[in-house]
C-alpha positions as CSV (number, residue, x, y, z in Angstrom):
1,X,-1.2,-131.2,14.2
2,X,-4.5,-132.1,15.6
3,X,-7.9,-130.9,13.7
4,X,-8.9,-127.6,15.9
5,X,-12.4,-127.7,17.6
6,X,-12.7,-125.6,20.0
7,X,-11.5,-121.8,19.4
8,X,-11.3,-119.1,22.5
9,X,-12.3,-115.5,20.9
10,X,-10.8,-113.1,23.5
11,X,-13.3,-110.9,22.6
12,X,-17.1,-110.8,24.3
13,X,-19.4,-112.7,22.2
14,X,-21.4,-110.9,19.4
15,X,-24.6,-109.5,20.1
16,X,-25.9,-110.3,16.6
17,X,-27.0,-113.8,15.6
18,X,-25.9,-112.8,12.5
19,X,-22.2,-112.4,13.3
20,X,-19.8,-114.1,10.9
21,X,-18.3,-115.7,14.1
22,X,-21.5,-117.9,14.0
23,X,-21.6,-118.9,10.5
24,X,-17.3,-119.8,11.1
25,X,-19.0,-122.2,14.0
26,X,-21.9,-124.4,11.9
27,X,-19.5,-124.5,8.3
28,X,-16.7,-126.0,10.3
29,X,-18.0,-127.8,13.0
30,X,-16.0,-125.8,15.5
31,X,-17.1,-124.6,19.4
32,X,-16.5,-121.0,20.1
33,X,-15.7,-120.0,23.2
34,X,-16.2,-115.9,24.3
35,X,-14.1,-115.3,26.9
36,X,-12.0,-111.4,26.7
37,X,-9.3,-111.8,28.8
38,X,-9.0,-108.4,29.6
39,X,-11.8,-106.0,31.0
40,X,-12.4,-101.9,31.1
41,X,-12.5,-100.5,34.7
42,X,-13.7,-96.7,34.8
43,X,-11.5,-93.8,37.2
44,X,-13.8,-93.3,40.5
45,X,-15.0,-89.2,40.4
46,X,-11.8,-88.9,42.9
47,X,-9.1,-90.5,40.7
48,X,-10.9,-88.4,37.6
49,X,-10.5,-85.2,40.0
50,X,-6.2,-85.3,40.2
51,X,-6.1,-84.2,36.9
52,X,-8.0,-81.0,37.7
53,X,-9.7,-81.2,34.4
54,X,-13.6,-79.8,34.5
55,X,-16.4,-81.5,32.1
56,X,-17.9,-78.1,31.5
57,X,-14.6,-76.2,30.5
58,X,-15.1,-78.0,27.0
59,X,-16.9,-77.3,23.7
60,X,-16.6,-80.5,22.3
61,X,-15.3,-84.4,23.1
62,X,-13.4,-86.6,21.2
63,X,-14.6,-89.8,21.3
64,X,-12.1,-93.1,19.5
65,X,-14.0,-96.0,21.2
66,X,-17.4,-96.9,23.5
67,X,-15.2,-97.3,26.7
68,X,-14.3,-93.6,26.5
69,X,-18.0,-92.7,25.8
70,X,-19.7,-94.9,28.8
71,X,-16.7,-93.9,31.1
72,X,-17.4,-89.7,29.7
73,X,-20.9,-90.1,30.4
74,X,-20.7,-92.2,33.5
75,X,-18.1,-89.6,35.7
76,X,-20.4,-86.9,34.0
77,X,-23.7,-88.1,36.1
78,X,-21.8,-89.5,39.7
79,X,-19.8,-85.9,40.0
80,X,-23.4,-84.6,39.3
81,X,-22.5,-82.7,36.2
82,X,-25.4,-81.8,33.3
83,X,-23.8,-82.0,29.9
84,X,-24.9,-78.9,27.8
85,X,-27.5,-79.5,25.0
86,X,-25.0,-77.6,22.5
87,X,-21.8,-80.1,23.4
88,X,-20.3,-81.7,20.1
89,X,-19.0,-85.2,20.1
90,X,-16.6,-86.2,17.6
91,X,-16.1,-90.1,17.1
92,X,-13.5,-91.7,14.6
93,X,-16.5,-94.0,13.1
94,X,-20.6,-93.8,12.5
95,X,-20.8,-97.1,15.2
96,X,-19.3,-95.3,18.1
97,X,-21.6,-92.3,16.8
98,X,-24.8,-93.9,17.0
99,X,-23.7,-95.2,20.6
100,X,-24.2,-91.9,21.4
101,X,-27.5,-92.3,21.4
102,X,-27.6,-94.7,24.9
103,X,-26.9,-91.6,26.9
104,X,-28.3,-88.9,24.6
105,X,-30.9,-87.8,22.2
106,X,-28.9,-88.5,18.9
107,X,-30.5,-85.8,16.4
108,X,-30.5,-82.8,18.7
109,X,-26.7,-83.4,19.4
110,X,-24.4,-81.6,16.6
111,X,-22.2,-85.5,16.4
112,X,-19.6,-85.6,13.9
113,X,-17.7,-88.8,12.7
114,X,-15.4,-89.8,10.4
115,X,-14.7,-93.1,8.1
116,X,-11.7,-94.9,8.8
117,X,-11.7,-95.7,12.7
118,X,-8.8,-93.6,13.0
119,X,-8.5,-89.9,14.3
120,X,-6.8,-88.8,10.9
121,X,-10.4,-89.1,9.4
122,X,-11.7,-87.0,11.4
123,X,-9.4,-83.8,11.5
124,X,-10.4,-82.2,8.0
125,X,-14.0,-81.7,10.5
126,X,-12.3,-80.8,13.6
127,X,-10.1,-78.3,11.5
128,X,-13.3,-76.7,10.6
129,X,-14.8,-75.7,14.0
130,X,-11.2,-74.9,15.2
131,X,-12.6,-72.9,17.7
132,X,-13.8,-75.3,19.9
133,X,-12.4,-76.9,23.1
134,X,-11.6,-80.5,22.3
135,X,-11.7,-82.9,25.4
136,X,-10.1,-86.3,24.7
137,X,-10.7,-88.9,27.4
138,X,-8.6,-91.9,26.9
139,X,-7.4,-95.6,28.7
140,X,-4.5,-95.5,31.0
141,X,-2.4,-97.1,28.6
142,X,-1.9,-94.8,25.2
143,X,0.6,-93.0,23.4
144,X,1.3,-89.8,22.7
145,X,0.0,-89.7,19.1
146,X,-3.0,-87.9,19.7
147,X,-1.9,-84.7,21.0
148,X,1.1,-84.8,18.2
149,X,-1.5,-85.0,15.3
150,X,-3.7,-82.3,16.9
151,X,-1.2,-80.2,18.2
152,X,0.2,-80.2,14.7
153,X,-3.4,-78.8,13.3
154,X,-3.2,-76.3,16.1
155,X,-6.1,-77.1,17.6
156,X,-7.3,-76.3,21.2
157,X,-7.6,-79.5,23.1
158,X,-6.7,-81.6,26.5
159,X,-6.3,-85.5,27.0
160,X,-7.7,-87.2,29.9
161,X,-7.5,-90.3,31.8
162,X,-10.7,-92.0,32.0
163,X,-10.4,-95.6,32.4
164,X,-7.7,-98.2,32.6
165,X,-7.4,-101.9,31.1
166,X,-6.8,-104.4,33.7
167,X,-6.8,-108.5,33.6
168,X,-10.2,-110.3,33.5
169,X,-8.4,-113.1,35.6
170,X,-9.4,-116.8,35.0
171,X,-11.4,-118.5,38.3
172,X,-9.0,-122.3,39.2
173,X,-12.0,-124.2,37.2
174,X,-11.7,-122.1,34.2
175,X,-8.1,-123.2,34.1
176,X,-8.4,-126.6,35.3
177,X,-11.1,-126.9,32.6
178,X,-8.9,-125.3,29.6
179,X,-8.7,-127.5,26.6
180,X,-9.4,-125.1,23.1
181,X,-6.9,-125.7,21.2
182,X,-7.0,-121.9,18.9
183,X,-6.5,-119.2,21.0
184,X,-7.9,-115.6,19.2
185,X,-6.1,-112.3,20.6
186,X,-7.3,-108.7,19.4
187,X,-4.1,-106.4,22.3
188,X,-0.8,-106.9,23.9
189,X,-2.9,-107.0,27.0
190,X,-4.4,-109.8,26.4
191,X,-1.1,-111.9,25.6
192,X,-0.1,-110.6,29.1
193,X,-3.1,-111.6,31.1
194,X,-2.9,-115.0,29.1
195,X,0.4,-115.6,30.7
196,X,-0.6,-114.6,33.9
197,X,-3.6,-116.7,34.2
198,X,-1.7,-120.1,32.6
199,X,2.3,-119.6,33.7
200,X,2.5,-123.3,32.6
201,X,1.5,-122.9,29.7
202,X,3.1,-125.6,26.5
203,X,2.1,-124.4,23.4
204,X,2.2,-127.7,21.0
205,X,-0.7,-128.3,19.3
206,X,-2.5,-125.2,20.8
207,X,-3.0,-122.6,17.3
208,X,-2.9,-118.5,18.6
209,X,-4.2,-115.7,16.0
210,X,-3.6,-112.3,16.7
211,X,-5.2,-109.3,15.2
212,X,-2.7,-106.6,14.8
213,X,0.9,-106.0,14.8
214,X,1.2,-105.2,18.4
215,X,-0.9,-108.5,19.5
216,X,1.3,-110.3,17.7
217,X,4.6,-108.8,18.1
218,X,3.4,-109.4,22.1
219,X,2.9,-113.5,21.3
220,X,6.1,-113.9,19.4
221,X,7.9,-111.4,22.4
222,X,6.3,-114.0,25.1
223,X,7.9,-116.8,23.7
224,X,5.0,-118.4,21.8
225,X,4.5,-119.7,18.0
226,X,2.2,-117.5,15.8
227,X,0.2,-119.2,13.0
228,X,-1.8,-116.9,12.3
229,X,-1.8,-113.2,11.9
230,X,-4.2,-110.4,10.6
231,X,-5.1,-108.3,9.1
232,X,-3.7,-108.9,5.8
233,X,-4.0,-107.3,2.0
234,X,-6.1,-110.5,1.4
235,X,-8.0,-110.8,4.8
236,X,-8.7,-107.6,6.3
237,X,-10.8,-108.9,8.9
238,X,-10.5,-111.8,11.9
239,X,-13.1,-113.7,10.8
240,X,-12.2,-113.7,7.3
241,X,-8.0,-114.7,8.1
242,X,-9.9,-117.5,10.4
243,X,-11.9,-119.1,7.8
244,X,-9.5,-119.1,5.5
245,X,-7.2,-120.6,8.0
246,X,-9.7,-123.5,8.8
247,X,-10.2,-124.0,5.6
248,X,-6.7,-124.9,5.0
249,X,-5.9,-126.8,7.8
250,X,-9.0,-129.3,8.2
């Protein structure tokens, strides 16, 4: 197989010059290109409205990612809707916590989180103020996992609809222009707006890496080769499965 050179993250490019993605870059002598092939669009006030859920009939909002707290505090301010000063916000980690703090004053906000990225973590604290009202806003796309686990710890709580995944199409020069030859996918729905933007596709030489079972259950399901595949026991992160990769396969 040829040497790889140039590698497409499907992800948006890291803020931080200190990003691991960077160092990956200058040891190997490999481009990176950004590009997420999928993109969050927010529910108008009008689509939020057909679930005849109200903002202010909660105690307390549930928070598993960013998207769900842009797209909370977004609706909130175009249906014209103050969010108390005593509301509690719940996140699965300490980084979608402090993102809090783009919409509200962090340290007069009763913000819980918990230490594993999943909800599980966080239920031992929800258990303890059972008596709130838990408001979950999700994406379009989820299953019904969530309501199981809390249902099963009896707490009071309603899942919403607050924004949907859709395909960050390629423009004709993108695709006339496509030569990487490592493609990086992090969801299913990135495998399916690859295939819609490049139905001609020939894998060959081209490497894909996936990041989770369902990404790359999704590559192998659309017909593709998988080389490689995280997270793993060894590597429990992308950028460590991708240097070791590169490492082995100069």
């Amino acid at each position: 197989m040829k040497k790889i050179k140039k590698i497409l993250i499907s992800q948006p490019e890291p803020s931080s010059e200190k990003s691991p993605y960077f160092d990956i870059a200058k040891d190997f002598g490999v481009e990176l290109v950004f590009r997420p092939f999928i993109k969050v669009e927010g529910f108008s006030p009008k689509e939020f409205r057909q679930q005849k859920i109200g903002l202010l009939d909660f105690t307390a909002v549930v928070f598993t990612s960013r998207h769900a707290i842009d797209n909370y505090f977004t609706l909130a301010k175009e249906m014209r809707i103050t969010i108390p000063e005593d509301m509690k916000y719940f996140c699965v980690t300490e980084t979608i916590a402090l993102y809090i703090q783009k919409y509200v004053q962090y340290r007069k906000r009763k913000v819980f989180f918990g230490n594993t990225g999943k909800l599980d973590s966080l239920i031992p604290t929800m258990v303890k103020h059972k008596n709130e009202k838990y408001l979950v806003p999700l994406s379009s796309v989820h299953n019904g996992d969530v309501k199981e686990l809390l249902d099963s710890k009896k707490l009071i709580h309603t899942e919403c609809v607050m924004y949907r995944t859709v395909s960050n199409d390629f423009t004709e020069e993108e695709v006339a222009q496509f030569d990487c030859n490592m493609l990086v996918f992090f969801s299913p729905s990135g495998i399916k707006s690859f295939t819609k933007n490049f139905p001609s596709f020939e894998q060959n030489d081209v490497r894909i890496a996936t990041f989770g079972p369902a990404t790359a259950k999704a590559v192998t399901d659309a017909g593709y080769r998988l080389d490689l595949e995280a997270p793993t026991k060894e590597h429990p992160s992308m950028t460590s499965a991708l240097r070791y990769y590169l490492e082995n396969n100069k």
